[in-house]
N, CA and C atoms as a LAMMPS dump frame, in Angstrom:
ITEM: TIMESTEP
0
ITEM: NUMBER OF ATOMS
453
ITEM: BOX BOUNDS ff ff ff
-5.0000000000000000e+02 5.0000000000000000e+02
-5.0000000000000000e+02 5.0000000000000000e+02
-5.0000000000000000e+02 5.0000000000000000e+02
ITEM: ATOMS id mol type element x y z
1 1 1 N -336.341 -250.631 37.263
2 1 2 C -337.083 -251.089 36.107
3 1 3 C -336.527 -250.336 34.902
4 2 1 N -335.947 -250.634 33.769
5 2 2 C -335.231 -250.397 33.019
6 2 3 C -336.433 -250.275 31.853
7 3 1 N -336.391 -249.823 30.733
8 3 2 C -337.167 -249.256 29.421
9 3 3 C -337.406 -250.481 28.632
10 4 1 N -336.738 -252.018 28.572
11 4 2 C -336.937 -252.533 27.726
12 4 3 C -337.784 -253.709 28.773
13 5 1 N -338.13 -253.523 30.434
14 5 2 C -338.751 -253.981 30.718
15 5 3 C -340.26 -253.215 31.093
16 6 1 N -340.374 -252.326 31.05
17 6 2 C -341.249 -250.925 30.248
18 6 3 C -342.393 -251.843 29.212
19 7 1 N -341.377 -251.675 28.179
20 7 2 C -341.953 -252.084 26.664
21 7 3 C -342.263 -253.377 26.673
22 8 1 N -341.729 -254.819 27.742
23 8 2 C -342.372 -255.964 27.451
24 8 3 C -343.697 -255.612 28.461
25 9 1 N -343.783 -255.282 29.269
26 9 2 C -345.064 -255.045 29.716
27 9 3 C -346.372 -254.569 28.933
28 10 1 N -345.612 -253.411 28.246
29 10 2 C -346.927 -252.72 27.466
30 10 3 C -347.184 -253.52 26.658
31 11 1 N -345.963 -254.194 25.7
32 11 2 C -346.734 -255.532 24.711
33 11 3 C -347.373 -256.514 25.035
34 12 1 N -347.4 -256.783 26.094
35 12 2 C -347.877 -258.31 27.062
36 12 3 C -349.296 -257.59 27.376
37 13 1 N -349.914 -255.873 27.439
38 13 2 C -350.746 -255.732 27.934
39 13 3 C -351.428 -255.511 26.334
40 14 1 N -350.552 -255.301 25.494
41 14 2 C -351.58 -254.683 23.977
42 14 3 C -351.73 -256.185 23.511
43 15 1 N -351.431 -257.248 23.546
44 15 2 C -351.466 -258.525 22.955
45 15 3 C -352.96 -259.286 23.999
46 16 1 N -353.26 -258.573 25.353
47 16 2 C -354.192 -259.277 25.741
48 16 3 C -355.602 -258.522 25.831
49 17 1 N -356.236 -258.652 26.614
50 17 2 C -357.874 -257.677 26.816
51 17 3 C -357.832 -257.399 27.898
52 18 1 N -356.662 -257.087 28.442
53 18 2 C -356.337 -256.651 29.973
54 18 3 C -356.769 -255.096 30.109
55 19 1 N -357.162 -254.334 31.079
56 19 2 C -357.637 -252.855 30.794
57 19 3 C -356.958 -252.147 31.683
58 20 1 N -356.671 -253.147 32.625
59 20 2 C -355.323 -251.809 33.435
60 20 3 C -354.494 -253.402 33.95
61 21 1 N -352.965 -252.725 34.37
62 21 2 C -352.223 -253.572 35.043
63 21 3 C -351.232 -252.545 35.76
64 22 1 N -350.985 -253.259 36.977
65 22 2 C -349.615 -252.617 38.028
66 22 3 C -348.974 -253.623 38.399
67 23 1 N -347.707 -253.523 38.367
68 23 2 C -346.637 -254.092 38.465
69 23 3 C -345.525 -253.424 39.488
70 24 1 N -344.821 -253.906 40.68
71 24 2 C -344.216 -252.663 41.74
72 24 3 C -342.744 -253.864 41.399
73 25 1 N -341.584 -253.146 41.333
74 25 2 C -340.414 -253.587 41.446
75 25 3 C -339.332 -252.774 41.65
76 26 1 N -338.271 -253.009 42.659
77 26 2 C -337.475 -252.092 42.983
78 26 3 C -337.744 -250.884 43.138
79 27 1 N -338.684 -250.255 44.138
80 27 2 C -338.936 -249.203 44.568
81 27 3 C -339.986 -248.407 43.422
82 28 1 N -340.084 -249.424 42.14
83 28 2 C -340.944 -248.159 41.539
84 28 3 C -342.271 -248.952 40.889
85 29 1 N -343.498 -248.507 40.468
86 29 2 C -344.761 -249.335 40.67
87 29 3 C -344.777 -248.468 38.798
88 30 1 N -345.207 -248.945 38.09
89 30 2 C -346.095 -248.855 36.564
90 30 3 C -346.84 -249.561 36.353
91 31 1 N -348.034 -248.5 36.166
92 31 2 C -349.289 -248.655 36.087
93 31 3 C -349.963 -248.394 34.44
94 32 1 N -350.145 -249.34 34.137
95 32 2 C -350.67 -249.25 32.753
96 32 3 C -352.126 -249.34 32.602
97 33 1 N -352.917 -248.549 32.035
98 33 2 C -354.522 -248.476 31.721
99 33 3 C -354.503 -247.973 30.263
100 34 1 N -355.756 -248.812 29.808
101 34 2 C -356.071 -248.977 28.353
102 34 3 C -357.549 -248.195 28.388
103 35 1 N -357.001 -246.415 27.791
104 35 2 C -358.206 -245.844 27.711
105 35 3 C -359.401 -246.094 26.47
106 36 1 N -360.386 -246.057 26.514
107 36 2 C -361.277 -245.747 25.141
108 36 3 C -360.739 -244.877 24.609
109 37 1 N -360.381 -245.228 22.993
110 37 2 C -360.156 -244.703 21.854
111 37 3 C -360.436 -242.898 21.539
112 38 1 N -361.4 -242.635 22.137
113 38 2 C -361.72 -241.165 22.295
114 38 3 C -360.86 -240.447 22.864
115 39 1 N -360.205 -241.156 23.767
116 39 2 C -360.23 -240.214 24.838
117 39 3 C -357.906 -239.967 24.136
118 40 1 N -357.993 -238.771 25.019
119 40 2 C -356.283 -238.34 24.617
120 40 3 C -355.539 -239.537 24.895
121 41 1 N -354.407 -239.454 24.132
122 41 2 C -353.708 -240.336 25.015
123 41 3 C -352.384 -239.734 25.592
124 42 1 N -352.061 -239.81 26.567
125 42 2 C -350.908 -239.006 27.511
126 42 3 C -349.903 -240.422 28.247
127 43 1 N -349.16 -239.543 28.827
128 43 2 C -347.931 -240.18 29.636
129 43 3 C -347.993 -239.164 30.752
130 44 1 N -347.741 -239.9 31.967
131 44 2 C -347.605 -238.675 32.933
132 44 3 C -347.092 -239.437 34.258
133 45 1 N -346.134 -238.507 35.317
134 45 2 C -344.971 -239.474 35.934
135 45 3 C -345.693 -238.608 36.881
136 46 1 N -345.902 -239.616 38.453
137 46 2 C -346.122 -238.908 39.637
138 46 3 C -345.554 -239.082 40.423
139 47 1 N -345.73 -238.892 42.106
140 47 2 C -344.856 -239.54 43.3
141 47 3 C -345.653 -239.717 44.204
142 48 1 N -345.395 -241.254 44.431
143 48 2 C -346.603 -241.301 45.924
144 48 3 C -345.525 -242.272 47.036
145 49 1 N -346.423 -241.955 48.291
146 49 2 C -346.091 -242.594 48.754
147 49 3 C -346.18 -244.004 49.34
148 50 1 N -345.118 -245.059 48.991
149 50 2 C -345.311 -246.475 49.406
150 50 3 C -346.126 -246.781 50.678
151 51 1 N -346.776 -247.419 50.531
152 51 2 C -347.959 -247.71 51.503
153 51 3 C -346.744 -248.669 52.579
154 52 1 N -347.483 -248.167 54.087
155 52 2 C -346.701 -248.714 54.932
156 52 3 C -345.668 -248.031 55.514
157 53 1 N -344.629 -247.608 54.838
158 53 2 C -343.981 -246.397 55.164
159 53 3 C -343.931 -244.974 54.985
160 54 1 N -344.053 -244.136 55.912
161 54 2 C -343.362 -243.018 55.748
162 54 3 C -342.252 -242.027 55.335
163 55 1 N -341.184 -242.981 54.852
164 55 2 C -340.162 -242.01 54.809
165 55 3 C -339.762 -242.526 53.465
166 56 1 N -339.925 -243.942 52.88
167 56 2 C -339.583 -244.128 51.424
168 56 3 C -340.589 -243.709 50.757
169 57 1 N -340.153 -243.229 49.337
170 57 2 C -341.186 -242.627 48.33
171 57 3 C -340.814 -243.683 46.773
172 58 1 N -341.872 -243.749 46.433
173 58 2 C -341.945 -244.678 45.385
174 58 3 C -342.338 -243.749 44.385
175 59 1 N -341.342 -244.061 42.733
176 59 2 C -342.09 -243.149 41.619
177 59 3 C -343.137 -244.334 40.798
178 60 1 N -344.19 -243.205 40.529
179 60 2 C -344.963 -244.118 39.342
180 60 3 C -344.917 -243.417 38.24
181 61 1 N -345.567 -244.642 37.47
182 61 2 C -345.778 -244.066 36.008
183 61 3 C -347.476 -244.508 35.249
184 62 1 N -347.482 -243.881 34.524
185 62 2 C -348.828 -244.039 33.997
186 62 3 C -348.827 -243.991 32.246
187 63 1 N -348.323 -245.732 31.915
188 63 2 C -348.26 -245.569 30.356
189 63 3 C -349.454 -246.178 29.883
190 64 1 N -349.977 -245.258 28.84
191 64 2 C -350.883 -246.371 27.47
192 64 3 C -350.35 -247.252 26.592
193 65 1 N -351.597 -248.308 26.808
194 65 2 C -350.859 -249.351 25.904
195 65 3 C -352.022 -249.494 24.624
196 66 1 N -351.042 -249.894 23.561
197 66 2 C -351.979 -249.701 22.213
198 66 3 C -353.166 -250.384 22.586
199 67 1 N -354.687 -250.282 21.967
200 67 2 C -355.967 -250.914 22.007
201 67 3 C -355.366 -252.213 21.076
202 68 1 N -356.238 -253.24 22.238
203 68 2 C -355.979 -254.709 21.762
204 68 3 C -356.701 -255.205 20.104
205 69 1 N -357.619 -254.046 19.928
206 69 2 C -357.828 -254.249 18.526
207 69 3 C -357.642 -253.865 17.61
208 70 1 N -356.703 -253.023 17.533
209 70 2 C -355.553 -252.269 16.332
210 70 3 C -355.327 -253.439 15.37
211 71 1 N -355.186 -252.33 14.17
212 71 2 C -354.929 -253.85 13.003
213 71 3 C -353.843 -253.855 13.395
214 72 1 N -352.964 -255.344 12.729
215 72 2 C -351.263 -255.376 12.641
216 72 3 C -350.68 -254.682 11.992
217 73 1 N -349.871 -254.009 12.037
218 73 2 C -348.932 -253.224 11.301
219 73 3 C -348.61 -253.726 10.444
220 74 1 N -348.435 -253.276 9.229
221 74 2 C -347.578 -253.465 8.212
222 74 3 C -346.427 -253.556 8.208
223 75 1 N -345.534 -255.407 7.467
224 75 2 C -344.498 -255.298 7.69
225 75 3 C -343.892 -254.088 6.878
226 76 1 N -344.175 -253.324 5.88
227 76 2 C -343.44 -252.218 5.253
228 76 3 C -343.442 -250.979 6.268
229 77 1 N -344.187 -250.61 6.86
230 77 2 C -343.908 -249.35 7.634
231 77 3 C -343.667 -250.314 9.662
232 78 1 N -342.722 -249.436 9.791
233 78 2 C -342.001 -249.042 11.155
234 78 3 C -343.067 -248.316 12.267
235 79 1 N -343.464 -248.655 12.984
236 79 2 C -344.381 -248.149 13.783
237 79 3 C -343.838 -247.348 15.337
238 80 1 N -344.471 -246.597 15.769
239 80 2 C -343.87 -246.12 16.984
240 80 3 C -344.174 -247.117 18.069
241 81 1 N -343.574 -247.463 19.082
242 81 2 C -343.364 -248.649 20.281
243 81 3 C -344.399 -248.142 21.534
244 82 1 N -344.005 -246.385 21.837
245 82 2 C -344.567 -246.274 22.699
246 82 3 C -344.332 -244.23 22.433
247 83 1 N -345.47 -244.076 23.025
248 83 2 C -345.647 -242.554 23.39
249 83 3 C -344.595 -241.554 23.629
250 84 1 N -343.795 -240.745 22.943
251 84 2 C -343.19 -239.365 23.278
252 84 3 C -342.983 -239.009 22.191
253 85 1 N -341.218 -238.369 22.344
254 85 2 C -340.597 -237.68 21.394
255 85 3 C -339.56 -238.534 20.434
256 86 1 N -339.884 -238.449 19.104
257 86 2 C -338.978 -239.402 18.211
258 86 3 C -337.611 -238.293 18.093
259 87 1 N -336.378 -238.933 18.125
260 87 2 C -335.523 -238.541 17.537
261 87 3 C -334.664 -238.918 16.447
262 88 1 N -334.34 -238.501 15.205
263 88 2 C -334.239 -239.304 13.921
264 88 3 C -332.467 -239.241 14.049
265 89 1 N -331.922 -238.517 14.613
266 89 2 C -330.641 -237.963 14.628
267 89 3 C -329.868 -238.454 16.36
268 90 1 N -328.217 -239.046 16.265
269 90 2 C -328.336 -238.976 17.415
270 90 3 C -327.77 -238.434 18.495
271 91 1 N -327.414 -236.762 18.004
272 91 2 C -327.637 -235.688 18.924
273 91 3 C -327.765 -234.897 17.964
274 92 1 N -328.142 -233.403 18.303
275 92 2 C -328.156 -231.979 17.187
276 92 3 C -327.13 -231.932 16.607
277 93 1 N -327.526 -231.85 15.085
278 93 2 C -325.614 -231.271 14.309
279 93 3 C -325.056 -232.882 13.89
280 94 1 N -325.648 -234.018 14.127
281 94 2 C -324.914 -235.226 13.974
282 94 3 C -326.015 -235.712 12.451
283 95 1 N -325.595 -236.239 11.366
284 95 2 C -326.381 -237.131 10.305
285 95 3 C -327.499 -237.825 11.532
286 96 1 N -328.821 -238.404 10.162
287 96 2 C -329.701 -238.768 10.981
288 96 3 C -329.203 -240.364 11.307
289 97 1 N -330.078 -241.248 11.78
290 97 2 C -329.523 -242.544 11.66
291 97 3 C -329.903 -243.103 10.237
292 98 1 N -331.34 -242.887 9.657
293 98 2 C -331.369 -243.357 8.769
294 98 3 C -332.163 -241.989 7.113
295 99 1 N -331.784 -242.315 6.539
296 99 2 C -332.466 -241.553 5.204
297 99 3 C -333.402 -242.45 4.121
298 100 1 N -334.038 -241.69 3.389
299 100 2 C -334.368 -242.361 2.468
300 100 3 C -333.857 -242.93 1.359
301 101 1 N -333.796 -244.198 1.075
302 101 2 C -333.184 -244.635 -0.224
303 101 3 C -331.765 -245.438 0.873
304 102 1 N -331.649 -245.423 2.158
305 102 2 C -330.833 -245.995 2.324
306 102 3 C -331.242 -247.761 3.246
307 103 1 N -329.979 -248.493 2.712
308 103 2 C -330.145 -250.143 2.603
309 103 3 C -329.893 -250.161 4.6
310 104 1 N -330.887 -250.969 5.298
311 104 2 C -330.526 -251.017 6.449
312 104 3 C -330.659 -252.583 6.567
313 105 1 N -330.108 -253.127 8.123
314 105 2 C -329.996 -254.352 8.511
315 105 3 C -330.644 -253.896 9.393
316 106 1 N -331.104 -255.624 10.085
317 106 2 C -332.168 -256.18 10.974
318 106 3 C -331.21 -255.721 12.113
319 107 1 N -331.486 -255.011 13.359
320 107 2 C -330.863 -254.961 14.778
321 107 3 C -330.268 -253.381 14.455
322 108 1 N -330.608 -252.945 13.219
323 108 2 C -329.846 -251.597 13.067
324 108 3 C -330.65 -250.307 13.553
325 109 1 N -330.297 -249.564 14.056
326 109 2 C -330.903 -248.168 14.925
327 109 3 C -331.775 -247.267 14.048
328 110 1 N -332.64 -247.369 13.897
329 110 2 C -333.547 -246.28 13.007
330 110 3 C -333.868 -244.683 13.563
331 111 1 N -334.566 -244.744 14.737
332 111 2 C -334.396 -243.85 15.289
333 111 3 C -334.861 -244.08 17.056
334 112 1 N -334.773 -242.934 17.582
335 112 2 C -334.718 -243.06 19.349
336 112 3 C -336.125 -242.228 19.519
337 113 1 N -336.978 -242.721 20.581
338 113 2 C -338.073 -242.231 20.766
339 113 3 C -337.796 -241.746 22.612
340 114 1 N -337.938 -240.438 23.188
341 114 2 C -337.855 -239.992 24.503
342 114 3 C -338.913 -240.079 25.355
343 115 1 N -338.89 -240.716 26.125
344 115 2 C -340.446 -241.163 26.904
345 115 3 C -340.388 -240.955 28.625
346 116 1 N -340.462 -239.906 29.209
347 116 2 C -339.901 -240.263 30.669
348 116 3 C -338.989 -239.981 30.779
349 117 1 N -338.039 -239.072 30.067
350 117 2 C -336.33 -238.668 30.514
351 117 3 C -335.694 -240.52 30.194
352 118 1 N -336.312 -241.435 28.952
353 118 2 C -336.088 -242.5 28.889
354 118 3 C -336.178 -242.65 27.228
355 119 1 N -334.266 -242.962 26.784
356 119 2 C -334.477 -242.836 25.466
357 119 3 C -334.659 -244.426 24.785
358 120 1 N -335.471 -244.914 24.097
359 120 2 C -335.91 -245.715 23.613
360 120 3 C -335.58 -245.867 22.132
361 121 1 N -334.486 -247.165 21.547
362 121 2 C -333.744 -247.353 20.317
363 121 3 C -335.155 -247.954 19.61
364 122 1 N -335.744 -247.871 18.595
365 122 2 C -336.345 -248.304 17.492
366 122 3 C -335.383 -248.983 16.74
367 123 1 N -335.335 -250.271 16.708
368 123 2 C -334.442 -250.994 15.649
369 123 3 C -335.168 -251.323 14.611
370 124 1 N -334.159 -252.01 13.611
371 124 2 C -335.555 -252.997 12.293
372 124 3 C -335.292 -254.176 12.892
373 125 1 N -336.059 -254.691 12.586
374 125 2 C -336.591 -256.023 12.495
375 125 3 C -336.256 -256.883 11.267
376 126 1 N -335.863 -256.476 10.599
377 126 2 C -335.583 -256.828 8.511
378 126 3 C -334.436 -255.764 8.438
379 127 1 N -333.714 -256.514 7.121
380 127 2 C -333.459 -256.185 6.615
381 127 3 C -334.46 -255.533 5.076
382 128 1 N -334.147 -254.466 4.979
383 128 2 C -334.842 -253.722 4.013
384 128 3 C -333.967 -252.031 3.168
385 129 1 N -335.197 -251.495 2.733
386 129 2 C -334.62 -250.306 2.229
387 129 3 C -335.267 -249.182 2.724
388 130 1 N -334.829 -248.258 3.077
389 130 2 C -335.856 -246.523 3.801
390 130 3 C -336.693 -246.098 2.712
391 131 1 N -338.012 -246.511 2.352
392 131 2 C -338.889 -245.668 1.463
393 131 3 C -338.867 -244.256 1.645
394 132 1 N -339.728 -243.871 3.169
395 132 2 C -340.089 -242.527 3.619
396 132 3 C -339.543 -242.919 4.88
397 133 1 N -339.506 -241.394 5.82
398 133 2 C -339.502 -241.039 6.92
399 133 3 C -340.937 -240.166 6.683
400 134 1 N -341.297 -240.541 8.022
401 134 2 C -342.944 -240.285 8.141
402 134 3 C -343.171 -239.229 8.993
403 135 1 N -341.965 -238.988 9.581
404 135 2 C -342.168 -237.892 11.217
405 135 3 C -340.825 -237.063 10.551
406 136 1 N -341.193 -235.863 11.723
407 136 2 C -339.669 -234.961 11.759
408 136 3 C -339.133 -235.37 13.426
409 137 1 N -337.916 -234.458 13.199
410 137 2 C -337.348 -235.094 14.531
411 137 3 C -337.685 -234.29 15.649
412 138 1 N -338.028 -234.83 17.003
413 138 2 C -338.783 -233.542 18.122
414 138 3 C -340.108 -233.561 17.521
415 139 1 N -340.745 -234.466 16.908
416 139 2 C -341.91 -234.347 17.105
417 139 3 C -342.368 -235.802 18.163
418 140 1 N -343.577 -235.43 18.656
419 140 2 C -344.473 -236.37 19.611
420 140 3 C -345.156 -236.943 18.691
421 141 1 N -345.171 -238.289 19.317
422 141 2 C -345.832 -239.699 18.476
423 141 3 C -346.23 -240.759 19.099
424 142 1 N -347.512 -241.127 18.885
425 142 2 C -348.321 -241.904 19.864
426 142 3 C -347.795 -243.28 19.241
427 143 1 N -347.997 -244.594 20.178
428 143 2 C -347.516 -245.304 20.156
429 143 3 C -348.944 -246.674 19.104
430 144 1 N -347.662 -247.148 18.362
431 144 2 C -348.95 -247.449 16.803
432 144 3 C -348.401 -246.785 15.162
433 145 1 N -348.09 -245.361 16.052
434 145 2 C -347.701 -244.276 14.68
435 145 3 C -346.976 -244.427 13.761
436 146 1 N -347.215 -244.563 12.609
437 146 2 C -346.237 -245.1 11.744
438 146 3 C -345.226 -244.413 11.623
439 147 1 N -343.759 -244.382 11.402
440 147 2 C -342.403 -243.608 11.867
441 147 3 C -341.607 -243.457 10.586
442 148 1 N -341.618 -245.004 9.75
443 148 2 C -340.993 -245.197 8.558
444 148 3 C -341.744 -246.13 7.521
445 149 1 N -341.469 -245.999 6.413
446 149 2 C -341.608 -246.74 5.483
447 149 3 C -340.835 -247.535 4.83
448 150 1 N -340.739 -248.943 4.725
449 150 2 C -339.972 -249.868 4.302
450 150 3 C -340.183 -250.383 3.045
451 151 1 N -339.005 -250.576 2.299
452 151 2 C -339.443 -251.448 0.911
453 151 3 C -338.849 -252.466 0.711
């Protein structure tokens, strides 16, 4: 199960009034539950074992998916996709991908978010211009979080 089939899940689960879903493919099962708003929101990877056998081990995962009643985002700000670590740069010591005041295209790399030892590209969607950067880089950001500002 690869990251960008990850992320259509969690959108397929934030677009409905679904409150948990599991899904098992190729040896590995993700389990998505939609906590009340109160409560933290976390990521957390375990290991169990596949029912039936003994000797194969199956990994899970346990992602949140945004509450189905979040307003829509604003097309001007860039929102975070899903839960971890944003990275604005793309390794230490390298320019970031994007700055402020600079002209970007639609499909272009804004920044990488780390979720699971799983790095995740944030593209635009538009063409536009970098108002703000909203985060620093290595920081944790819940998924919703606004990341950038567009003009």
């Amino acid at each position: 199960m690869d990251a960008l089939q990850i992320k259509a899940f969690i959108d397929a689960m934030a677009s409905s009034d679904l409150a948990e879903m599991e899904v098992a493919r190729d040896g590995w099962t993700l389990r998505l539950v939609r906590r009340p708003s109160g409560l933290p929101r976390t990521a957390a990877t375990g290991m169990a074992m596949t029912a039936g056998t003994s000797a194969s081990v199956a990994h899970s995962a346990v992602v949140e998916a945004p509450e189905a009643g979040t307003p829509a985002t604003s097309a001007d700000t860039v929102c975070a996709p899903l839960y971890g670590v944003v990275h604005l740069q793309p390794t230490p010591g390298e320019p970031p991908f994007v700055t402020p005041g600079l002209a970007i295209q639609a499909g272009q790399t804004l920044c990488v978010i780390e979720a699971m030892k799983v790095f995740n590209e944030v593209r635009a969607e538009r063409d536009a211009t970098i108002d703000a950067v909203l985060v620093a880089s290595g920081q944790e950001v819940d998924a919703g979080q606004p990341l950038l500002r567009l003009r």
